[in-house]
C-alpha positions in Angstrom: -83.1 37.1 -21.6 -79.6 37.9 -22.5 -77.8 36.1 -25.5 -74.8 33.5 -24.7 -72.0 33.7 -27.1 -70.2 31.7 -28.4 -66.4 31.8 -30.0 -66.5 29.7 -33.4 -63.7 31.2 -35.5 -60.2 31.9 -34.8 -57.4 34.2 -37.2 -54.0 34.6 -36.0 -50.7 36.2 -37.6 -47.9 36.3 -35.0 -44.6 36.7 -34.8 -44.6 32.8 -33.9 -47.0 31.3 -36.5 -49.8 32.6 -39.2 -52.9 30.3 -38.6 -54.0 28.8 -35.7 -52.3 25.3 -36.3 -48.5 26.7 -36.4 -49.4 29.6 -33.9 -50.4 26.7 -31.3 -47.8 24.5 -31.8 -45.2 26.9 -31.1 -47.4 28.4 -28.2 -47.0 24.5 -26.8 -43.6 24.4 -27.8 -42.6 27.5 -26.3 -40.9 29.0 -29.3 -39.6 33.0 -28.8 -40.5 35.0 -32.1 -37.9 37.5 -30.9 -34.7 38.5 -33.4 -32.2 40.4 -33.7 -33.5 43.1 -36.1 -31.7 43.6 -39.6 -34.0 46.4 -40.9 -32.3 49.1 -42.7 -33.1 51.5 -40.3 -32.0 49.7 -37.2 -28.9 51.4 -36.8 -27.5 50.0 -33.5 -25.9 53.4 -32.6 -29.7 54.9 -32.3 -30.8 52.7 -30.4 -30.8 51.2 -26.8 -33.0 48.0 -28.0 -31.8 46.3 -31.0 -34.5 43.4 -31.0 -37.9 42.7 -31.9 -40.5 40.2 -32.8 -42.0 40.6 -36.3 -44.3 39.0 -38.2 -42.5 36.5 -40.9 -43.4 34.8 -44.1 -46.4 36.7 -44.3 -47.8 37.1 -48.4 -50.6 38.8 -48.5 -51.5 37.2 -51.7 -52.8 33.7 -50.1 -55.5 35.4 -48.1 -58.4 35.9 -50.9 -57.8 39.4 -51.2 -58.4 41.5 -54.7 -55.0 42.4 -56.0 -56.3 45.4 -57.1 -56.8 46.7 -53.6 -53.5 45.3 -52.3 -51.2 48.5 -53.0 -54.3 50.7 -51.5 -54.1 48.9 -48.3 -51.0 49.7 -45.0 -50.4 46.3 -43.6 -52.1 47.0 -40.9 -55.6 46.6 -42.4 -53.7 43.4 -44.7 -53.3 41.5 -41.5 -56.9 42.5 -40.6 -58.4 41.1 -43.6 -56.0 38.1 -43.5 -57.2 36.9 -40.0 -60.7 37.3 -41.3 -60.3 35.2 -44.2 -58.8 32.4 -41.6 -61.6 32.7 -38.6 -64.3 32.5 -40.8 -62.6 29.5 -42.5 -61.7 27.8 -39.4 -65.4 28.9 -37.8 -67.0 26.7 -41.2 -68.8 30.1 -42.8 -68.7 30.3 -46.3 -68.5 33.8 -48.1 -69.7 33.8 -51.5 -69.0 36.7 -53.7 -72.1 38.7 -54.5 -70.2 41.6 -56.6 -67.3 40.6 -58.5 -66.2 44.3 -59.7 -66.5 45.5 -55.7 -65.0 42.6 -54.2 -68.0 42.3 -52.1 -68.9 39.1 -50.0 -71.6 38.2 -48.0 -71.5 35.7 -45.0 -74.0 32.8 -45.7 -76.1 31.9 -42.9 -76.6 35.7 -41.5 -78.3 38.6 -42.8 -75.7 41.7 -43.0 -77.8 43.5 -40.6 -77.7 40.8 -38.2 -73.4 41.0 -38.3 -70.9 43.5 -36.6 -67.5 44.2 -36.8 -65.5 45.6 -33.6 -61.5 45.8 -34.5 -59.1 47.7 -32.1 -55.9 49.1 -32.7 -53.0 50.9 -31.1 -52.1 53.1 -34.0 -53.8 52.3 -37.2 -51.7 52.4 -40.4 -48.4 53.8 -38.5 -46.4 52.8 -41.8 -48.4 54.6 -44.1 -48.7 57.7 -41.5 -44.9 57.9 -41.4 -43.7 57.1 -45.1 -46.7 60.0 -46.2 -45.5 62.5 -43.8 -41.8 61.9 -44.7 -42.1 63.0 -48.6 -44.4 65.3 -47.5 -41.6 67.0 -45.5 -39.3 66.1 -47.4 -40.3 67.5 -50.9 -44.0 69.0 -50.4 -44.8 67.5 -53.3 -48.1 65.9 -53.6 -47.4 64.3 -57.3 -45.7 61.6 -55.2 -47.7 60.4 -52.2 -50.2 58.3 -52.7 -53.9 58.9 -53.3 -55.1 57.4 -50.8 -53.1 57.8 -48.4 -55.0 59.0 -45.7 -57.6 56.6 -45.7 -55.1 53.8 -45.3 -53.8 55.5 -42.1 -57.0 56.4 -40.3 -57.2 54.1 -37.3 -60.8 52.5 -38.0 -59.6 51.7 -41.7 -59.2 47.6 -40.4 -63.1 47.6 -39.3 -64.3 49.3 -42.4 -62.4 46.9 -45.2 -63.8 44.0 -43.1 -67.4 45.5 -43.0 -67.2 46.4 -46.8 -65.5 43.2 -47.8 -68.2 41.0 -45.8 -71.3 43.3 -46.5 -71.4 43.6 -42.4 -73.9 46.2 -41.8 -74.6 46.0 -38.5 -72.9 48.1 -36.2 -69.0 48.8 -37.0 -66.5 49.5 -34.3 -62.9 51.0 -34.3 -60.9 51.1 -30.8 -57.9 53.1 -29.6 -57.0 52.0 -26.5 -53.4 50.8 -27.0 -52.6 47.6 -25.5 -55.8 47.1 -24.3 -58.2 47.6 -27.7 -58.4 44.0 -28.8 -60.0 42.2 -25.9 -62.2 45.4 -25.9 -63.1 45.0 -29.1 -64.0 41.5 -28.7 -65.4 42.8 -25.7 -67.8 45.6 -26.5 -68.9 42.9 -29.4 -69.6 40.3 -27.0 -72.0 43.3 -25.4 -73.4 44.0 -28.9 -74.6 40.2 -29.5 -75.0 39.3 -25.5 -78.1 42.3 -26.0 -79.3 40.9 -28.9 -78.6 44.0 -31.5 -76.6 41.5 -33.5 -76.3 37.2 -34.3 -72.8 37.5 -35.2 -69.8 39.3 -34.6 -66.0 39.9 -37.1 -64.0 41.0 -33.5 -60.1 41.4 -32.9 -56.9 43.4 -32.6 -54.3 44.8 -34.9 -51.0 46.1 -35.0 -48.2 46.5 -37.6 -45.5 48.3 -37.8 -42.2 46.1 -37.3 -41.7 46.7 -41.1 -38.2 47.3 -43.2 -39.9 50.9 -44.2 -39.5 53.0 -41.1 -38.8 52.5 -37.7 -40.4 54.9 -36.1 -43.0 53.1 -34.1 -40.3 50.8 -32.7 -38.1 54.3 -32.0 -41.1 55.8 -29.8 -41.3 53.1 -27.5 -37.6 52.7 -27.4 -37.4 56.4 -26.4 -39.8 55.5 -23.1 -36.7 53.1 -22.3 -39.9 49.8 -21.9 -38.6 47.4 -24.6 -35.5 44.7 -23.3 -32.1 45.4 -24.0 -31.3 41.9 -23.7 -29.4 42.7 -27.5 -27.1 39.6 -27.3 -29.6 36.9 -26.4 -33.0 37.7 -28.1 -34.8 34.6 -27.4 -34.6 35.0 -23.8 -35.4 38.5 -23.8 -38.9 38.9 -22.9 -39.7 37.4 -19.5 -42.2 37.5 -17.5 -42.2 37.5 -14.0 -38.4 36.8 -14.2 -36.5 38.7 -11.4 -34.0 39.2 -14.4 -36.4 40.8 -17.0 -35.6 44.5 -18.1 -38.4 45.7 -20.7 -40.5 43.9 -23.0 -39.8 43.0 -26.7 -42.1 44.7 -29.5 -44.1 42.6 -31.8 -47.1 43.3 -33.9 -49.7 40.8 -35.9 -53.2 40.6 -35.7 -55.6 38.3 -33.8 -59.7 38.2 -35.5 -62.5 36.1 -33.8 -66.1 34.6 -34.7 -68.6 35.7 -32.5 -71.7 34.4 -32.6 -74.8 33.4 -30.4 -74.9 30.3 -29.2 -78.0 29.1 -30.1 -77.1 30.3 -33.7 -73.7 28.6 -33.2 -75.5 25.5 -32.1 -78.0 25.8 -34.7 -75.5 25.1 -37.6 -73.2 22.7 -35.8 -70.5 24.8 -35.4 -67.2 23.8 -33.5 -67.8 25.8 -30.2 -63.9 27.0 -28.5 -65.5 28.3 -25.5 -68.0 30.3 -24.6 -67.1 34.1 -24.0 -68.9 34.7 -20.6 -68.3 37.7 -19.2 -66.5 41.0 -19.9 -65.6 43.8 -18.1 -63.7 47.2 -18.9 -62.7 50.4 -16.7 -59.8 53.0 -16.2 -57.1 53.8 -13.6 -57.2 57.5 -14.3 -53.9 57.7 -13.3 -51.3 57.9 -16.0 -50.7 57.7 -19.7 -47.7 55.6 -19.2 -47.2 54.2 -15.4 -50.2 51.7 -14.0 -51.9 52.8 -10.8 -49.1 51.3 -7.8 -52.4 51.0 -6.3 -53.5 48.2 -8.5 -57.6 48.7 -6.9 -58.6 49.3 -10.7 -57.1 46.2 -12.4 -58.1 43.8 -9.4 -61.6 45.4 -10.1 -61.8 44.8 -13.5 -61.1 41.2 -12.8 -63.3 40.3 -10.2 -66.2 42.3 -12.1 -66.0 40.3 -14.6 -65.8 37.1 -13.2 -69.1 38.3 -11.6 -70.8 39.2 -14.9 -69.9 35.6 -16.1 -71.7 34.0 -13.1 -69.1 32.3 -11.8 -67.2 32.8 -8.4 -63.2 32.9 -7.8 -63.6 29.5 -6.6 -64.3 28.5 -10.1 -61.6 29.9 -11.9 -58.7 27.7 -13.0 -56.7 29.8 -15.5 -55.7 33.3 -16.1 -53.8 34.7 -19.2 -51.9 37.1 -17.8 -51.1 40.6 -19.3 -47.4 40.3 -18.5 -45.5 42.0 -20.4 -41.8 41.5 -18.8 -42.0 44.7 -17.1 -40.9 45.1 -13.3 -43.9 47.4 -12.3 -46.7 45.4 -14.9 -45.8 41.6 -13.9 -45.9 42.6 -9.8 -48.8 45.0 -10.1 -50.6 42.1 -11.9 -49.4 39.6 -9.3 -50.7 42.0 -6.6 -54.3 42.0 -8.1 -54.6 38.4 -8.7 -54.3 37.8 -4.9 -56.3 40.6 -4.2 -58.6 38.3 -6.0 -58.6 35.1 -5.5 -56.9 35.4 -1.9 -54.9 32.2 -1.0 -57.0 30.4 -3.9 -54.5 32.3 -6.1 -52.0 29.8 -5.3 -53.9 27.2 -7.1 -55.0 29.0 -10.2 -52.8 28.5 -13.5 -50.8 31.2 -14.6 -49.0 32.4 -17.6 -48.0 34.9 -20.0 -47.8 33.6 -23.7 -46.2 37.0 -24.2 -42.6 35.6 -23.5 -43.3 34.0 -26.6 -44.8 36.1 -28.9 -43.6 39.4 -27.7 -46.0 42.3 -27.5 -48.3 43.0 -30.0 -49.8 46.1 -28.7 -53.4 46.3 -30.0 -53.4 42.8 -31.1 -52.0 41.6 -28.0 -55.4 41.1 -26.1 -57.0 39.4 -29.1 -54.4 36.5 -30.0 -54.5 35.8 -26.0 -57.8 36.0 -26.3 -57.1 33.0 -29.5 -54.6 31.5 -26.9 -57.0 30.9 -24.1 -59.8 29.6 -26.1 -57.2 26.7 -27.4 -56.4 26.6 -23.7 -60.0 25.8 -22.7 -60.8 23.7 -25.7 -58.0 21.7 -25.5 -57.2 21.4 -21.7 -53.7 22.5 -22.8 -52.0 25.7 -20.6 -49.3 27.6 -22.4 -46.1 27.9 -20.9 -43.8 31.1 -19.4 -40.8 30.9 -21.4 -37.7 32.2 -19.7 -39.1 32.3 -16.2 -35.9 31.0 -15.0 -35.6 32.8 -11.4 -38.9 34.2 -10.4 -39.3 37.2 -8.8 -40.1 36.8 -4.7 -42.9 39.3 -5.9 -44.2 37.2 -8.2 -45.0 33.8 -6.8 -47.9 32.8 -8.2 -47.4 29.2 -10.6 -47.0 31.0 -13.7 -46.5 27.6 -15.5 -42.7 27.9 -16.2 -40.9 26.4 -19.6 -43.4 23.8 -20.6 -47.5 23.7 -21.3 -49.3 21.8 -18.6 -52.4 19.3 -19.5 -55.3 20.8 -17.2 -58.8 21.0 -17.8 -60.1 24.6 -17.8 -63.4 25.1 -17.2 -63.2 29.3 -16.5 -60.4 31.0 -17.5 -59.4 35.3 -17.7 -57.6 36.6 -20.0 -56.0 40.1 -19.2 -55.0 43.2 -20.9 -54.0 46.5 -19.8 -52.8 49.7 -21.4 -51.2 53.0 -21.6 -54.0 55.8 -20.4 -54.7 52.7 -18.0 -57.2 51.0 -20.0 -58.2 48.0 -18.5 -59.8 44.7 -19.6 -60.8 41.0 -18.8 -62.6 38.5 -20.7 -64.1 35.4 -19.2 -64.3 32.0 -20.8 -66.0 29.0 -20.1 -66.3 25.4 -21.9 -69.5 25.4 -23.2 -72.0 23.1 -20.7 
């Protein structure tokens, strides 16, 4: 029979909180992480968007990692083994330290055969990719980069410090599927443990590069004229399903789950958030930037999904929407979710936590993915910020200004990406 799993552990660094405690409260208090950005290289004259939604008050010193390895590591893979260090934490597993000199751990409870890791990205270590390739051009000097450089950069350089740090040898997965590769990763490792091939499962996005080093990551999406030019009012910049929205606002963190199976789960007395029911993945094969007008793809992906959970439409009571504050994404979306659900769409729940916390790219799908399991734990639904005047294509309740007390029994959460990647996760309160 197929293994249920369950989520036990949840890691979050956003540009609204860093833990799950402060990133909640501001989710219910619908606080915007966006700013004005002061970076040296945000020169406004370059730029159509001056604003963003960076991580704050991050020191990677508090999250149990060597400071030896510190200067070896690009934030990116920082914030990965920072959310670890809080999910296992928060899921009650307790890493001992089996070789001091290494830095090696090993989860107790679980053989390392029996764990996975599965950690998406959009871009990997962007930072370190840029700053190398800069002296490099620069000065082709090679006295002056840094050794080890290029296996800070590599995109599957999150997953690997995880698996090493944690001793995780069972399988170890690195995605690329832009905005879409964190509820795939949690995905594909919901697939790993759901066939049995693993107990337990390290499973999230990531994305950094909002830093004061170089701007180029914010530059290339500013060049595909998608991010807000709301420059004068930041905190009202990104909203969804607004008639008024223009773009959405860049952001970056990372959002790391604990996966395990549910009779495991049960077994030790662990907290259960939810159990992660269904999954389902697939492509519009359209575009490498525009979503399919068609939407048939992203409707699919949904309603597959809530099949493989074994659950009907009827059942549903809350999606997480994808919107990003975009006018083709947020109607597209809306489209689909009546294609759906029908006229039961008026009923469900909607929103888009996005308008808070900006979006994270590959970590966008896996703090949603944190955001929705609080949601169906807690019988709490996040807010819309900013959804002042909805558009008369979006009229679906997408929970405007202020969190609603629900109980949510199934609830999606969405992603979807450039190359038109898409994804849904189903969750369900554990019966």
């Amino acid at each position: 029979m197929p293994k249920r799993v369950a989520i036990t552990g949840l890691g979050v660094i956003s540009s609204i909180g860093i833990g799950k405690e402060e990133f909640w409260k501001n989710v219910l208090a619908g606080v915007s992480g966006t700013v004005r950005l002061d970076f040296d290289w945000m020169d406004p004259a370059k730029f159509n968007s001056h604003i963003g939604a960076p991580v704050r008050g991050f020191d990677v010193n508090n999250y149990n990692i060597p400071p030896k390895d510190i200067p070896i590591l690009d934030l990116v893979t920082q914030f990965s083994l920072a959310a670890v260090d809080m999910a296992l934490s928060d899921a009650g597993l307790q890493a001992r330290l089996v070789n001091p000199k290494r830095g090696f751990h090993e989860v107790q409870g679980y053989p390392p055969e029996r764990i996975c890791v599965s950690v998406g990205t959009g871009i990997g270590g962007l930072v370190t990719l840029v700053s190398s390739h800069s002296i490099w051009l620069g000065f082709k000097e090679s006295k002056i980069l840094k050794r080890y450089s290029l296996p800070m950069l590599i995109p599957n350089a999150p997953s690997a410090h995880i698996a090493i740090k944690y001793q995780a040898k069972g399988e170890c997965r690195a995605l690329a599927t832009a905005c879409s590769a964190g509820t795939m990763a949690i995905g594909d490792a919901y697939r790993i443990i759901k066939a049995g091939d693993a107990d337990m499962a390290i499973a999230g996005g990531v994305d950094a590069f909002l830093s004061d080093e170089y701007g180029y990551g914010f530059k290339g999406f500013d060049l595909l004229n998608t991010l807000s030019t709301r420059n004068d009012d930041p905190q009202r910049a990104s909203r969804p399903f607004d008639r008024d929205r223009d773009g959405f606002v860049l952001s970056e963190g990372a959002g790391l789950v604990i996966l395990e199976e549910l009779g495991c789960a049960r077994g030790r007395g662990a907290h259960i958030y939810a159990e992660l029911a269904g999954y389902d993945a697939n492509c519009d094969a359209f575009s490498i930037l525009q979503m399919d007008p068609s939407f048939s793809q992203i409707a699919r992906v949904m309603k597959s999904a809530v099949q493989g959970a074994g659950v009907g439409v009827e059942d549903v009571d809350y999606i997480n929407a994808h919107g990003t504050s975009t006018l083709l994404n947020d109607k597209l979306e809306t489209r689909a979710v009546k294609e759906v659900f029908g006229e039961r769409a008026y009923d469900l729940l909607i929103s888009s936590i996005k308008s808070m916390t900006g979006h994270a790219i590959g970590a966008s799908g896996s703090i949603e993915c944190i955001s929705t399991a609080l949601t169906v734990d807690q019988g709490l639904v996040p807010p819309t910020i900013n959804l002042d005047n909805p558009d008369d294509e979006c009229d679906l309740n997408y929970v405007p200004h202020k969190y609603t007390v629900r109980e949510v029994r199934v609830a999606l959460t969405n992603s979807f990406a450039f190359g038109g990647h898409n994804s849904c996760l189903v969750l369900k309160k554990v019966e």
